[in-house]
BARO-516369 format. One record per residue (C-alpha): residue in three letters; x, y, z. Coordinates in steps of 0.05 Angstrom, whole numbers, padded with zeros to 5 digits, always signed. Each point is the difference from the previous one (the first is absolute). Layout:
AlaXYZ;...
END
This chain:
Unk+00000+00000+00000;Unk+00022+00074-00022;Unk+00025+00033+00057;Unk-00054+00055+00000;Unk-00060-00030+00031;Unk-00059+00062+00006;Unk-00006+00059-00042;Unk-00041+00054+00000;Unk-00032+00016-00074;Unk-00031+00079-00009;Unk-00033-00005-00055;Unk-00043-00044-00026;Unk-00020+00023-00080;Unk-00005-00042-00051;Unk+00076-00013+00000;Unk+00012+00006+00067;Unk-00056-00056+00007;Unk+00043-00039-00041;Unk+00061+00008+00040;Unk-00028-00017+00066;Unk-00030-00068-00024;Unk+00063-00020-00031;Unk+00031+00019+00065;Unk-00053-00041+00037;Unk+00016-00064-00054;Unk+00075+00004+00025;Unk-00013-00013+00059;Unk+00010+00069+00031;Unk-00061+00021+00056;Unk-00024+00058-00032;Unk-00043+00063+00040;Unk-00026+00052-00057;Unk-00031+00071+00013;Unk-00039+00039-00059;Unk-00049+00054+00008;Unk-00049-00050-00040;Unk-00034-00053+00046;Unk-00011-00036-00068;Unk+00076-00008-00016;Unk+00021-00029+00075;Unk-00065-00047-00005;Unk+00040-00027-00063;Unk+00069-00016+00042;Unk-00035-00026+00062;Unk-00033-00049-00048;Unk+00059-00020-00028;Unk+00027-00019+00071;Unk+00026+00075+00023;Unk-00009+00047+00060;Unk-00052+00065+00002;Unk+00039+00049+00024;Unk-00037+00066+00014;Unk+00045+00049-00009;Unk+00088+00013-00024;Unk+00015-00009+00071;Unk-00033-00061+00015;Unk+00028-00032-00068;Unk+00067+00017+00016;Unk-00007-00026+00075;Unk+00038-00061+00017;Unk+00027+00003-00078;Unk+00061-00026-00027;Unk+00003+00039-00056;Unk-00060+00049-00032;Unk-00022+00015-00066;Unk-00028+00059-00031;Unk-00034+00007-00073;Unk-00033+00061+00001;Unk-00015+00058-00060;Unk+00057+00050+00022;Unk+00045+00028+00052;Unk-00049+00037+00039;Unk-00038-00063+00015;Unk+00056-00037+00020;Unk+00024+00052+00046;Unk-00069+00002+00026;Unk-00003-00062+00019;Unk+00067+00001+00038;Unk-00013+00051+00037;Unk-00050+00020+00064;Unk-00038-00034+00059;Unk-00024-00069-00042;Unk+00064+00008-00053;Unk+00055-00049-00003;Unk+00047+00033+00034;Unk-00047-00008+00059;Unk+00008-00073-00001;Unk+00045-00052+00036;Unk+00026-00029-00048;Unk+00062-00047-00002;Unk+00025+00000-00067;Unk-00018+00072-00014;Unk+00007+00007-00071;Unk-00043+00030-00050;Unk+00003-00023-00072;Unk-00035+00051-00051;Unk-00021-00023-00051;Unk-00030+00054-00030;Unk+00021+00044-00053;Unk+00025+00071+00020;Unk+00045+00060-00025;Unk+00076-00023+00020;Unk+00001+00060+00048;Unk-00058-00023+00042;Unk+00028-00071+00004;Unk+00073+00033+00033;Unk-00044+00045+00046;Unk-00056-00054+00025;Unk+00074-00048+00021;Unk+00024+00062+00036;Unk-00065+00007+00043;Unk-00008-00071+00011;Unk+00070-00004+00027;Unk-00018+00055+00043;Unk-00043-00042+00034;Unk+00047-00058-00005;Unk-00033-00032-00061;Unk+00031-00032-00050;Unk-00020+00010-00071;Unk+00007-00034-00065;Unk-00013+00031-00067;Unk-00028-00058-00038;Unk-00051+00020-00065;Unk-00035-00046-00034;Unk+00005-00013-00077;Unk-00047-00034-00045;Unk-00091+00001+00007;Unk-00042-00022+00054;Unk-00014-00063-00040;Unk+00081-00022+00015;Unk-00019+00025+00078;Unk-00056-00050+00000;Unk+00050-00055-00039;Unk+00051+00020+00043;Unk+00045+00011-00061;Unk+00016+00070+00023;Unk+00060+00039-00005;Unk+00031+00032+00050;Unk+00055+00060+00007;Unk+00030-00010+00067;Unk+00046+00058+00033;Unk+00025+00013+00070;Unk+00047-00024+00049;Unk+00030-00073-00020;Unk-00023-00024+00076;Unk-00071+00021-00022;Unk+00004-00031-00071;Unk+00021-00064+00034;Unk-00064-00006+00045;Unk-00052+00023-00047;Unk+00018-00046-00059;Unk-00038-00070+00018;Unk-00061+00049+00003;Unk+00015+00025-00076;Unk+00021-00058-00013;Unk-00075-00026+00023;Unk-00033+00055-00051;Unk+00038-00001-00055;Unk+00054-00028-00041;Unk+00053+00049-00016;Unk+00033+00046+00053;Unk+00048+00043-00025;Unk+00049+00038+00048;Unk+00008+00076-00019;Unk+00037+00028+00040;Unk-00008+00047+00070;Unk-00074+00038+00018;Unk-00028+00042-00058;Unk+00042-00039-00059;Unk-00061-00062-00004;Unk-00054+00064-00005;Unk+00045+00036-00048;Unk+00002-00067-00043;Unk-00076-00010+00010;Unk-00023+00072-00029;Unk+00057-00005-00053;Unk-00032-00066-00020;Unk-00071+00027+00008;Unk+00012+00064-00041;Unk+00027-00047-00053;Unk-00065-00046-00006;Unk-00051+00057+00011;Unk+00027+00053-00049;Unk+00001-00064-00045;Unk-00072-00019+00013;Unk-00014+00061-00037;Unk+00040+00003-00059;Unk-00027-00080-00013;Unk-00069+00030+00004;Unk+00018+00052-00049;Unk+00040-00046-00054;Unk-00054-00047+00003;Unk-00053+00050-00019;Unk+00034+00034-00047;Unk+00022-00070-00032;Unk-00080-00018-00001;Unk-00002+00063-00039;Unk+00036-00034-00052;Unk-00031-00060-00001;Unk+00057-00048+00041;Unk-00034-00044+00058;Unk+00028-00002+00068;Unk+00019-00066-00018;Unk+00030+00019-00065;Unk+00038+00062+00044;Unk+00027-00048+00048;Unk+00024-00045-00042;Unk+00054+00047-00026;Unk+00007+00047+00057;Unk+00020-00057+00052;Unk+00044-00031-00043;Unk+00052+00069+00001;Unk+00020+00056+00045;Unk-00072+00029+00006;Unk-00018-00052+00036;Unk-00028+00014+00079;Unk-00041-00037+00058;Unk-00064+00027-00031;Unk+00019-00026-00066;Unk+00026-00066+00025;Unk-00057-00013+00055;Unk-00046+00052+00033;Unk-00045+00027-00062;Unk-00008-00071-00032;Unk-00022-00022+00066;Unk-00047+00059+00037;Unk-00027+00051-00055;Unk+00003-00038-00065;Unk-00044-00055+00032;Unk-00044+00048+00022;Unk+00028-00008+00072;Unk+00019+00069+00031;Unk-00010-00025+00081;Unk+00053+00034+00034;Unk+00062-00044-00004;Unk+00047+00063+00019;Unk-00060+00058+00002;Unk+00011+00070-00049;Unk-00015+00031+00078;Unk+00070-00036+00024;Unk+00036+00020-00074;Unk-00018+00076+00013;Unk+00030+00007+00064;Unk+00065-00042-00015;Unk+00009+00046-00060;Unk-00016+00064+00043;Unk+00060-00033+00044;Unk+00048-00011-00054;Unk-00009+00071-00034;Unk+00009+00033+00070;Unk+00059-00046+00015;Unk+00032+00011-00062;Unk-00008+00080-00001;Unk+00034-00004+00079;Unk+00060-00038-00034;Unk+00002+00054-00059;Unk-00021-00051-00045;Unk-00030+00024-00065;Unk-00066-00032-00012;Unk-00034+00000-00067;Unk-00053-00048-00002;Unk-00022-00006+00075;Unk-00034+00054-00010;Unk-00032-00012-00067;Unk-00026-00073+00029;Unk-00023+00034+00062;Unk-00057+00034-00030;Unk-00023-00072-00042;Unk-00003-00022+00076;Unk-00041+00056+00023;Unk-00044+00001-00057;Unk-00023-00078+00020;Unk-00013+00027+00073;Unk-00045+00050-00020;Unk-00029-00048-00038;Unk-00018-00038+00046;Unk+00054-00060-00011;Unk+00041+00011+00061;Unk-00016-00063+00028;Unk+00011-00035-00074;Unk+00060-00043-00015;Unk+00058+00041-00038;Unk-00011-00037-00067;Unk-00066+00044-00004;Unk+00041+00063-00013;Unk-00010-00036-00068;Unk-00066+00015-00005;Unk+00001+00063+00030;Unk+00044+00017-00079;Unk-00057-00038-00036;Unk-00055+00049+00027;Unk+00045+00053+00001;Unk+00007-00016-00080;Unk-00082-00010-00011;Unk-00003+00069+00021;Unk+00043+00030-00055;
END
C-alpha cells in the first residue's frame, strides 16, 4: 500500500469527480468537500467520506487535493475558521491541481508555508474524460521531498507525471500548453469553415492537414470526436478556455512578451459567452464561425 493513506479532495466537478474515484479504486480512503451536495453524494457512493467543509477534508489528511476554477478559490479555501490551514493534519500538503497564472502558484506556496504548509504545484493536462479514465497527465513541481510523497496518488489518477521543475514552472508549462491548444481550437474552426467554403469535407481536410506540419490536437482528436458528431458537451468548457487565455495574455504582457494572436482569439471566446456557449465544449467555437458566416 502507497504510503499516503487519507486525502482530503476540494473539489468535486466533473473532473475532480473523476479523480477522487480513481483515488478511492487505489485504495486510498478518500474525504471530498464541494459546495454541491450532488457531487459529494457521487464520492460517498463510490466508497468516500462527506466532508462538510476545506477544514474538515483536510483533517486527519495525509496529503490534500485541490481542483478548483482559479487562484482565488483555492486561496479561499485555504484560508479562515473552516479552511485547511485550520486543520490537523499530519501530512500537510496541498496538491493544486488547478490551473492558475504562474504568479499565483509562487504566491499561494509562500502563504501556505506561512502557515507551515507544504505546497505542490501539480496541473493537470488532458479532458475530464482522461480524469474519469485516469489517463491524466500531470505537471508536477515543488520540493523533491514533496514530489516523492504525492506520486502513488498521481500515479493512482493518471498515467504520466512529468517533473517540471520548482513552484510556478508546472503552471507556467500548463498555460503555455493551454494557450497552445485554445488559440488552436480557433484557427481549426476557421480552416474548416473556410475549407467547407470550397467544397473539401472535414474528412477530406484532415486527411491532408494531419498528415504535415498543420497538424494539431483538434485536427488529430477533439473536433472529429465532440463537434463534428454533433457532440459539443463540455469535455474542456469555452468558460475554462476564456479564462486560461485571459491568463496567458496577462502573463505574457508581465514577461514583455509580444502577443499577436491572444488577443485576436480572445474575442472568438467571448463572442461564444455572449452567446450563450460558455458552458459548451471548445470544439463549438466551430460553430460559433459557421453562424458567424450565415450572417454575412
Amino acid at each position: 500500500m502507497a504510503e499516503l493513506q487519507r486525502i482530503g479532495f476540494i473539489g468535486l466537478g466533473t473532473m475532480g469527480q473523476g479523480m477522487a474515484k480513481n483515488l478511492l479504486k487505489g485504495g486510498f480512503a478518500v474525504q471530498g468537500f464541494d459546495l454541491s451536495s450532488e457531487a459529494i453524494a457521487a464520492v460517498v457512493a463510490a466508497g468516500g467520506t462527506a466532508a462538510d467543509s476545506p477544514k474538515a477534508a483536510a483533517e486527519g489528511a495525509d496529503l490534500v487535493i485541490t481542483m478548483l476554477p482559479n487562484a482565488p478559490h483555492v486561496e479561499g479555501v485555504m484560508t479562515g475558521l473552516e479552511g485547511i490551514f485550520a486543520a490537523d493534519s499530519p501530512g500537510r500538503r496541498i496538491l493544486n491541481t488547478s490551473t492558475i497564472d504562474p504568479g499565483e502558484a509562487k504566491r499561494l506556496a509562500a502563504l501556505a508555508a506561512d502557515s507551515g504548509w507544504h505546497y505542490i504545484d501539480c496541473p493537470m493536462g488532458r479532458t475530464a474524460a482522461e480524469a474519469v479514465a485516469g489517463t491524466s497527465l500531470f505537471m508536477l513541481s515543488g520540493a523533491a521531498e514533496d514530489k516523492v510523497a504525492v506520486r502513488p496518488a498521481l500515479e493512482a489518477m493518471g498515467t504520466d507525471v512529468v517533473d517540471c521543475g520548482a513552484v510556478g514552472q508546472a503552471s507556467t508549462i500548463k498555460i503555455t500548453n493551454n494557450y497552445l491548444s485554445i488559440v488552436a481550437a480557433v484557427t481549426t474552426a476557421e480552416a474548416l469553415r473556410f475549407a467547407e467554403a470550397g467544397g473539401i469535407t472535414p474528412e477530406r481536410l484532415f486527411e491532408v492537414v494531419n498528415s504535415t506540419t498543420a497538424m494539431n490536437g483538434h485536427t488529430k482528436m477533439n473536433f472529429p470526436r465532440k463537434v463534428l458528431a454533433g457532440d459539443v458537451a463540455p469535455g474542456f468548457a469555452i468558460d475554462h478556455a476564456r479564462k486560461d487565455l485571459g491568463i496567458a495574455i496577462e502573463a505574457m504582457a508581465r514577461e514583455g512578451i509580444p502577443c499577436f494572436t491572444g488577443p485576436a482569439c480572445l474575442k472568438a471566446y467571448d463572442e461564444a459567452k455572449v452567446q450563450g456557449r460558455g458552458g459548451n465544449d471548445w470544439s463549438d467555437i466551430y460553430n460559433l464561425v459557421g453562424e458567424g458566416a450565415k450572417k454575412r
